[in-house]
Structure formats: C-alpha cells, structure tokens
N, C-alpha and C positions, 0 to 999 in steps of 0.2 A: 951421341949414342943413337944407333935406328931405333925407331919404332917398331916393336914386332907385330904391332896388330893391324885390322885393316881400318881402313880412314872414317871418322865418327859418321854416323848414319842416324838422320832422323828416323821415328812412327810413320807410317803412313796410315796406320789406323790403332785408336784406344779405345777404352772404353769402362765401365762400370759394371761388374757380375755380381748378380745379387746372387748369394749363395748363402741366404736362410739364416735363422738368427740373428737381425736385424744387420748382418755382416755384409759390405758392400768391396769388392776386392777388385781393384787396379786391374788392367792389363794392356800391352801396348803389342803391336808386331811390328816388325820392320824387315827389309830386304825385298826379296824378289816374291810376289804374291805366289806365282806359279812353283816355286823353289821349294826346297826340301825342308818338311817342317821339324820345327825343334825345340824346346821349353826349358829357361834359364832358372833355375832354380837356385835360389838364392840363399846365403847363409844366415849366420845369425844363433838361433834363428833371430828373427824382428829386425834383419839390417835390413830388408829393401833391398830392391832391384838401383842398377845406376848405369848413366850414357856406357860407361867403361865396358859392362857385361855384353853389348850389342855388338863390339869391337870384333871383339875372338869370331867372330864368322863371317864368310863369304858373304856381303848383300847380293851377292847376282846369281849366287846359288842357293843359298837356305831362306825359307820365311821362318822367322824367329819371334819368338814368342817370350814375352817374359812378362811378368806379375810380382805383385806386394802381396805376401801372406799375410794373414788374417794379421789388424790391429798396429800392422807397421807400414811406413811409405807414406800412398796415396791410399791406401786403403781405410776406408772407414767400419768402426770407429775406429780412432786412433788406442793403443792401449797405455799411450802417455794421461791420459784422460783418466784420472781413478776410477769414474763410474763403469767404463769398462768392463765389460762382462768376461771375464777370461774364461769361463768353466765352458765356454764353446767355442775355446780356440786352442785346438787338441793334435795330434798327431790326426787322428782320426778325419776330424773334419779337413786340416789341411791335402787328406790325400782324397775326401771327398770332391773339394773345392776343385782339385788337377783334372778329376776326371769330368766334372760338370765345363767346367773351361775345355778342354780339350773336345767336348760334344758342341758346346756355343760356337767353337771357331769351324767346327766341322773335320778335325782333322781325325785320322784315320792310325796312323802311327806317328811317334815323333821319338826323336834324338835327343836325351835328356843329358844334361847337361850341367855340373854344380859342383859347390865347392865346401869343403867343412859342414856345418848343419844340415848343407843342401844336397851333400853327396848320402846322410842317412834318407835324408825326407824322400828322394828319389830313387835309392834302391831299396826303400819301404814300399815305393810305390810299382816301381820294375817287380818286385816278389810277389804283388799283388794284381798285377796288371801285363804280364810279359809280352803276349800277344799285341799291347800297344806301344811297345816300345822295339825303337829300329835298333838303336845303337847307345853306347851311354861311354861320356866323357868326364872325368872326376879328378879332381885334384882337394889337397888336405883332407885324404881320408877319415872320415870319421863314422863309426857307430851309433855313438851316444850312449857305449853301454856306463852301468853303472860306476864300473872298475875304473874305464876310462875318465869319465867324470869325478870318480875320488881320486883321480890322479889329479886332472886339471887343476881341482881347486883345494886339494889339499898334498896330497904327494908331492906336488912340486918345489913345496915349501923347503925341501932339501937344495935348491939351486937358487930360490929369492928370498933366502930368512928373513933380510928386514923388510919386503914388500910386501911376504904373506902373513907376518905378522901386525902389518898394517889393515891388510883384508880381515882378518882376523878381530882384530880390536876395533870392525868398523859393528860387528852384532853386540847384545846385549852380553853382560858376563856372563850370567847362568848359563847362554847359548855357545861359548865358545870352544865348547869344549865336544861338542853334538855335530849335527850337521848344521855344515854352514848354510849350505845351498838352501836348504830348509829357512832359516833363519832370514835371510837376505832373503827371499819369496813373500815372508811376512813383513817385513819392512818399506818392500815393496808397495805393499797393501795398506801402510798405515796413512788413517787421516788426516797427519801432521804433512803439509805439503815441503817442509824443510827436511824428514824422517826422508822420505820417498827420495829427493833430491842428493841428500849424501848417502844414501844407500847404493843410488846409482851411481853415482861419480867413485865410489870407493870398489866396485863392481868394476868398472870401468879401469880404473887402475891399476886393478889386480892381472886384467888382460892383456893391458898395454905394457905391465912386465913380463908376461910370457914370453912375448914376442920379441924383446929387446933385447937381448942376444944375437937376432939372427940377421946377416948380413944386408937383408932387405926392408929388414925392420924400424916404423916409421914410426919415430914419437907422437905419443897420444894417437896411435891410429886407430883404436876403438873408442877413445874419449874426445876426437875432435869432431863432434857432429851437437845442431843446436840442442837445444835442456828437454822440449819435449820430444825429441827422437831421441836420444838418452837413457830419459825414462822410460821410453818404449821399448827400448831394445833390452834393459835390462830387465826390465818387468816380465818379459817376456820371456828370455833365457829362465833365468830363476824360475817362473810356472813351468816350463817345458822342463828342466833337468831336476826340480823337485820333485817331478813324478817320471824321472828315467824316461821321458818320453812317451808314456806311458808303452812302451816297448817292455815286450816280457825278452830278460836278459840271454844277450848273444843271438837273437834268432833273425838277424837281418846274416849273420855264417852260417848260422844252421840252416838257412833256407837257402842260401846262396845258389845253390841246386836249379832253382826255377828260374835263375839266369843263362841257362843253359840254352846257345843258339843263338844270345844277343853278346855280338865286337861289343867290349870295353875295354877303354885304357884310362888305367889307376894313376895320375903322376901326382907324388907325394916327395917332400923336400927330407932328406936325411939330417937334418939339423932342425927338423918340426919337432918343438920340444911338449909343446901341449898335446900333438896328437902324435904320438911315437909312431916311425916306419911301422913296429909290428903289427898298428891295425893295418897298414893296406897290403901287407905282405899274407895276412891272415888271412884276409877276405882274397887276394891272387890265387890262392892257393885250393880254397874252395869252390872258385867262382871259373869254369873250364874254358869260358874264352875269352877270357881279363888278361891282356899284356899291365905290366905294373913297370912304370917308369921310375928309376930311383932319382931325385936330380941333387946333387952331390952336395951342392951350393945353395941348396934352399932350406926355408923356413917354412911356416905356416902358413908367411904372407907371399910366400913366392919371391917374384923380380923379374926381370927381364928374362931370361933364361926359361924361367917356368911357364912366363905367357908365352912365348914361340913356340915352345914344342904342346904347349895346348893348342895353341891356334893352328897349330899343322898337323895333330887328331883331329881337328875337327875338319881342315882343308882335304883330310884323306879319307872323311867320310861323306862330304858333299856331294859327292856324284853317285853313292853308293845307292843303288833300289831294290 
C-alpha cells in the first residue's frame, strides 16, 4: 500500500512555554523556517501531539507547529499525577495558552489544523481569534456539545449493549443510573491509585468499542498507550466533558458566522459512529466557506483514504498568502 503522507521530518526547534499556573506546555516546529505557518492541534482532549501529525504537510512549504495541551505529552505537570491541578486546565486557558505560543513564535496568522477534540478546541479558538487564522483543516468533526456527548457515552449503548453495559458497571451503583461522565471524573480523582487505574482502563474500553466497527479500526487504539498517559488522557476527557467543556451549548454553530472569509475543509468519515456526519454537515452549513468532505469508507479513526485527501487540503493551501 503507498504511503499517502509526506516522509517523517524531524524539529528543528522545541521548547518549554510557561504559560501561568505552574503549567509548562511542550512545543516543537518543523519544516521550512521561512514557510507557511500552521498549528496541529491535537485530540483527545490529553492525547498529545505525535511524529505521525508532522506527516500531513509539506516540510518545504509549511513551518509547522505543534504542542501538548495543558497536563498531557511532554507537557508539565503531567495530569496522570493525582496532585495535578486540573481546575486550570479549562477550555479557556487552553485557547489562552494558542495565543501566548502563537505571540512566542512570532507568527502572525497560521492554518489550523485538528482532528476530533482538536477540531472543537480550534474553531473555539477561529470564533475567537479570526483575524489569526489563514485557513483551517478538520477532520472527525466535533463540537463537544452536550447532546453529542450523551450520545457518545450513553446513546450508543443501542449498538454495544454488552460493552456499554460494561462502562456502565465500571461507576458506583447508586451512580449508574445519573451521569456517567460525571461519575468516571470522580473516580478519576480518587485517592485509591487502583480506583483511578480501572477507571481509566474501563474509560478506555468503552472508546476502543466505538471504533470497532469501522473498517479502519485499530484494537485498543485508545487503550494501547503506557498507565500514566492512560490516566492522563482519561482524567482529562472526563474533567473536560463533565463540564461540556465549559462551552455554553451549540455556540461554536451559532457563531460559526465569525468564520466567514477563512477556506475550510470538514472531512468527516460516514461510518463515524461516535461523532455522526450530522455534526460536520451542521457546522457546513453554517460555516459559508467550509467545503465538507463526506469519505464514504471511513470512521472516526479514518485510514488511508482519509490521510490523502487531508494531506492534499493541506498541499492546496501551501502556497496560499
């Protein structure tokens, strides 16, 4: 099978952003210094950046930028770490954190770039910041509203009865019947470092059956990462979707408006069972210069098919000034 991406490319420069709150956040660039800049925003949220995200772009034409959000990766503290402070690791501060990086490296506008958690985090941040942003490229559409989120982790229980009834029976009784999300956030947080560890791993679970239906879909491909990125990643989810993101509901559509002027293209796989086409069809719709890619053959997790035609959005906004 070809490869559809371009060939691995080191950093040529990293570094450590203190960005307040004793919070110390990763960042690396790579490709061409003089090239067109652009920032990988990552899912998750709390997976980290990885070699693979550097791939999807030209090095001879884009300077590429990419970071660990607050508490996940390389970034310190880690929030695998119980003491971990999470009450300042917020929607908010993360869309802080873009724009204080974005003034450190000196750039001016950039091409944003993400996938699932990182396609809300980034047109939270396009709704808030238009003027810095050139162009924007997205695949597994997501929101993060709340409806969506009682889908993920409870509506879908109509297509994995014995799996979500396993997530299910991973919270206390009196909890199972409430919100889980909720539930699994406090357990996250318990003392007991066995609590916190099967918390995660049953969290983890639950995701790795979302995905398992769709033809690209990788066994344990959210549960095969070491224990304390694990726990970070889950800890992290659960804080962020217990509180809806702290996102007041629907309003990255309702503002969609302020994207007006900035090329995006949506590609979103019609067999994406956690994040249904209709979010990226909704935000298309609202959003007046979003081309929306449907790709016929994909999932959540994409495949070959979905990185070429990302990687040739982005090869056909390289040259763009």
């Amino acid at each position: 099978m070809i490869d559809p991406l371009h060939p691995p490319v080191e950093p040529y420069d990293h570094g450590m952003l203190d960005v307040g709150d004793g919070n110390r956040v990763y960042w690396e660039v790579c490709g061409n210094p003089a090239g067109k800049p652009a920032l990988v925003v990552h899912g998750g949220p709390g997976s980290g950046c990885t070699p693979g995200h550097r791939r999807f772009f030209d090095p001879a034409r884009y300077r590429v930028v990419l970071f660990d959000q607050r508490g996940c990766g390389r970034s310190t503290p880690n929030a695998g770490d119980p003491d971990t402070d999470l009450s300042v690791n917020t929607t908010e501060h993360l869309l802080a954190d873009m724009e204080r990086l974005r003034e450190h490296l000196g750039v001016e506008r950039w091409l944003l770039s993400g996938a699932s958690w990182g396609s809300t985090l980034l047109l939270a941040y396009a709704e808030r910041h238009p003027h810095r942003v050139s162009e924007i490229v997205v695949s597994a559409v997501t929101t993060t509203r709340r409806a969506e989120l009682d889908w993920l982790y409870r509506g879908l229980y109509r297509l994995f009865p014995e799996e979500w009834e396993r997530f299910r029976a991973g919270v206390p009784e009196a909890d199972r019947d409430g919100d889980l999300i909720a539930a699994y956030n406090r357990l996250l947080a318990d003392p007991d470092p066995a609590v916190r560890a099967r918390a995660a791993a049953e969290w983890h679970a639950w995701e790795d059956a979302t995905i398992s239906l769709e033809p690209n879909g990788r066994p344990n491909s959210f549960s095969d990462r070491p224990a304390e990125a694990l726990l970070a990643r889950a800890r992290i989810c659960a804080h962020y979707f217990a509180h809806g993101a702290w996102l007041p509901e629907g309003v990255l559509l309702r503002e969609a408006g302020r994207l007006a002027g900035i090329p995006g293209v949506l590609l979103h796989g019609r067999l994406d069972l956690g994040s249904p086409l209709h979010i990226a069809w909704e935000l298309a719709r609202t959003w007046p210069d979003a081309e929306l890619v449907i790709l016929d053959d994909a999932g959540h997790s994409g495949g070959t098919a979905a990185e070429a035609r990302k990687r040739a959005a982005l090869d056909a906004f390289a040259d763009r000034r």
